[in-house]
N, C-alpha and C positions, 0 to 999 in steps of 0.2 A: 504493500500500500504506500511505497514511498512515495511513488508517482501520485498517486493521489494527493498524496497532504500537499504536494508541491505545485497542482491543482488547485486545491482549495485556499493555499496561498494568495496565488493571483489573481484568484477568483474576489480574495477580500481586497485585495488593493485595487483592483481595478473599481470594484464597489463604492472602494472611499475615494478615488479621484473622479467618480461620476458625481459623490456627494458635492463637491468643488466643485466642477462646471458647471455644476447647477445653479449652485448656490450663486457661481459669478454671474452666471446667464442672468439671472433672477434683479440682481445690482442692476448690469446695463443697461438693462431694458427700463426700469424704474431711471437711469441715470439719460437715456436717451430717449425718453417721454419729454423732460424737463428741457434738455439739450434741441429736441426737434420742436418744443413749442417756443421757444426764446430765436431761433434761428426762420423758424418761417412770420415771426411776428416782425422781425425787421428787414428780412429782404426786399418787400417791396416799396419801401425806406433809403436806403442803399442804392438798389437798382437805379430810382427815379432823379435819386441827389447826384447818383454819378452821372446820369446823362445830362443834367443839368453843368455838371466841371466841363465835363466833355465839349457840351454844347455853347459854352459862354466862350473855351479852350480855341472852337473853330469861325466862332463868330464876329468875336472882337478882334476888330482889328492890333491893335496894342494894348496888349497887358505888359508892365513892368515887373509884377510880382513875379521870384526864380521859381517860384512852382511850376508856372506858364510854361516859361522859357527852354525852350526844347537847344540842349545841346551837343557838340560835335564830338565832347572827348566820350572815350569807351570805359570809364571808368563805372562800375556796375554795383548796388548793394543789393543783395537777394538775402529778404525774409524768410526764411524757412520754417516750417508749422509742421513741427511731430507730435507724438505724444511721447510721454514719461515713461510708459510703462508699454511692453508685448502682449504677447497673446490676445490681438485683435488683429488675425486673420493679415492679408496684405497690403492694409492700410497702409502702415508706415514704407513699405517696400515699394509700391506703387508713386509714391510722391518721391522719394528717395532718386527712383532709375531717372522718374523724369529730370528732377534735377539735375542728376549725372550726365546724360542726355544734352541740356543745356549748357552746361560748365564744358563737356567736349568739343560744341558746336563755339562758344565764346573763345575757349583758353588763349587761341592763336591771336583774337584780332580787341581784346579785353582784359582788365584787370575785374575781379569778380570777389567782394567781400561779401562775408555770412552773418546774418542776426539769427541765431538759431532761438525756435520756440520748441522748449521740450527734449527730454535727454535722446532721444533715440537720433534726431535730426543732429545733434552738436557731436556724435560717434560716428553718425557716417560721414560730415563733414570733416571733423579731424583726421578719420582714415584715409581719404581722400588729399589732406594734406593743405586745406584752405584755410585762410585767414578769418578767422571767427572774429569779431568787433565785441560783442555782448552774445549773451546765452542767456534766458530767462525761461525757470524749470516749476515757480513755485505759483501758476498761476493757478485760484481756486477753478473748483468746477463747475460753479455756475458764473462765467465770465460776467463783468458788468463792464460800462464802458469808461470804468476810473481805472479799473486794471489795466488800460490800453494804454492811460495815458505816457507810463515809461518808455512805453514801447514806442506807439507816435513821436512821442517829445526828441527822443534818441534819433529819430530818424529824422524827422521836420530841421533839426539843429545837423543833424550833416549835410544835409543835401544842402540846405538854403545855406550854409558853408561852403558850400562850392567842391565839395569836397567827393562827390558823387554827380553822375552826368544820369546818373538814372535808378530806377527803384521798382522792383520787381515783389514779389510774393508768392512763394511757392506752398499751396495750399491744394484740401480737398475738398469738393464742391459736394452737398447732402442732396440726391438725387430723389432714395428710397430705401427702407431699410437694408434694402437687401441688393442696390447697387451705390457706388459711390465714385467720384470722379475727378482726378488728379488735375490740378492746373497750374498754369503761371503767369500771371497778370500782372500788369504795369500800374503802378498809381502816382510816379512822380519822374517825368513832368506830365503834367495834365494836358495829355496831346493822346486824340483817336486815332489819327495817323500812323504816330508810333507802336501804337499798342496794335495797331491792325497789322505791322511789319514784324513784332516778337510772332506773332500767333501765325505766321507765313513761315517763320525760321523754324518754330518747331511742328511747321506742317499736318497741323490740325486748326480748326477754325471753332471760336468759341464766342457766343454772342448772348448777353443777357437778353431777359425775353420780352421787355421794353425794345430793347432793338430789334429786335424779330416781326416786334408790331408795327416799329414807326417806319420797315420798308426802304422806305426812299428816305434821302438826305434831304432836310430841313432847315433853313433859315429862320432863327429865330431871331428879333428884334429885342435887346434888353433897353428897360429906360431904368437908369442908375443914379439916384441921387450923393452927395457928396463926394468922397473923397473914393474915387474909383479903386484905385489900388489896395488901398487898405481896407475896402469892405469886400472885396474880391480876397486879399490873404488871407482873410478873416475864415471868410466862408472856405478857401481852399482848403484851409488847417482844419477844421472842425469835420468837413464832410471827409477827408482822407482819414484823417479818425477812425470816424464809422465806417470806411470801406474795411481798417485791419481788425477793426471792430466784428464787421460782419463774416468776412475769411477766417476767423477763428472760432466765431460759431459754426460755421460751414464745416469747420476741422473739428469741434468737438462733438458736433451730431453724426459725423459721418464715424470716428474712433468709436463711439459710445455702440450707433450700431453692426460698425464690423466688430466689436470683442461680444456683442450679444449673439450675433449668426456664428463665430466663430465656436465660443462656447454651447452653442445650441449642437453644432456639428461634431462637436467634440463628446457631449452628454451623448446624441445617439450611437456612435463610434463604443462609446464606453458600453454601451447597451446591448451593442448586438456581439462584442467581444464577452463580456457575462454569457449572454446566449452560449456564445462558442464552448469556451471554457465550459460550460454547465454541462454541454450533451458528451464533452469529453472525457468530462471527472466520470458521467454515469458510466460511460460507454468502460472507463479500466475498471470502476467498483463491477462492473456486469460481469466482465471478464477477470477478476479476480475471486469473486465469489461463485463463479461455472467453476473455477480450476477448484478449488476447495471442494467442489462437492465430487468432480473426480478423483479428486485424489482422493476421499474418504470411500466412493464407490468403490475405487481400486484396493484400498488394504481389507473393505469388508468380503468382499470377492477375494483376496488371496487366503483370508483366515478360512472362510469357506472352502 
């Protein structure tokens, strides 16, 4: 019966790591209830305010604020948005490749620094061998949009430093529980052009669904009281805010439900491996207890 016990072994740990997946499944799904009502409550917030940057970006003839002002050097900062923690399936791997993807197609003709959000993003950037600026790993889990403000603030103060010709974000977009969708979007300078020329290099086309509606190109007539430039910074700082604002809700509903499928596929796995194990433990107890009883058949038949 050694077999067996060694059996019935695995048969217990497999038991108690389905107790775990469950139990995590049971978290995310309560964690990306919260995560996906806070993320579709502001994206069509978001959406609306950036075609508004976009649209004042292509209209106005001179803006002086450097958010505006689209420049010539290659000088590049890429956001990066992971999570802390695994075991959510190929979230973090998916936004990762793409990055790396990016950084192959730059390396030659660009300098490319990193703000990593989340430890899993600041290991594969280090591994990689890139220049990380800041790392920020302790953001809670129901994002607000004062926790953004470090993050903005850091970025708002290098670019408008001159110190960056552009500013990307490498995020995932909350599609549906059960798909999720890697991106990487441009939010400084505040130029459509540019952002239509990233989304050509990495040869896929990505368009929020206010764009999808308005079709054709539109001229919009803005009438602007006071002091143009500094009610335009104003508004550029606050809505890029809420774009890194919104991209990280996008990334923490889309994490929340790949470790909830992930763990759910991992509880079935665990279930049908119990199965397994079970009809095998029977199948050596059957055939341990048939030999027992020949053997006892056999010595009663030889006394005889």
């Amino acid at each position: 019966m050694a077999g067996s016990k060694e059996i019935k072994r695995r048969i217990k740990s497999v038991k108690s790591t389905k107790k775990i997946t469950k139990a995590m499944e049971l978290v995310a799904a309560s964690k990306m209830k919260r995560a996906v009502a806070s993320t579709l409550a502001s994206r069509l917030y978001a959406e609306y305010s950036w075609d508004i940057l976009t649209s004042l970006a292509k209209n106005l003839e001179e803006i002086s604020h450097p958010l505006f002002q689209v420049r010539e050097g290659n000088k590049t900062l890429l956001i990066f948005i992971t999570s802390n923690r695994g075991l959510c399936g190929a979230y973090n791997s998916q936004v990762t490749k793409k990055v790396i993807t990016l950084l192959k197609k730059q390396s030659e003709a660009s300098s490319v620094d990193v703000i990593t959000i989340g430890k899993k993003g600041d290991v594969a950037m280090r591994r990689v061998g890139k220049n990380i600026i800041a790392t920020f790993t302790e953001l809670p889990a129901n994002i607000s949009l004062s926790d953004v403000a470090p993050i903005s603030k850091l970025v708002l103060q290098e670019y408008t430093a001159g110190k960056y010709d552009k500013v990307l974000v490498a995020y995932t977009d909350f599609i549906s529980a059960i798909t999720q969708k890697p991106n990487i979007n441009q939010i400084l300078p505040i130029s459509k052009t540019d952002l239509k020329e990233l989304i050509a290099e990495l040869g896929e086309a990505h368009s929020t669904p206010s764009e999808v509606a308005q079709g054709k190109e539109s001229r919009i007539d803005y009438l602007i009281e006071g002091n143009r430039d500094k009610l335009l910074g104003s508004l550029a700082e606050k809505l890029t805010r809420m774009q890194i604002y919104q991209m990280l809700l996008e990334s923490n509903a889309s994490e929340q439900s790949s470790r909830m499928v992930a763990m759910k596929n991992a509880s079935e796995a665990a279930g049908e491996m119990i199965d397994d194990l079970t009809l095998v433990f029977n199948k050596a107890r059957q055939a341990s207890i048939t030999q027992e009883i020949s053997e006892i058949s056999a010595g009663m038949a030889s006394v005889s």
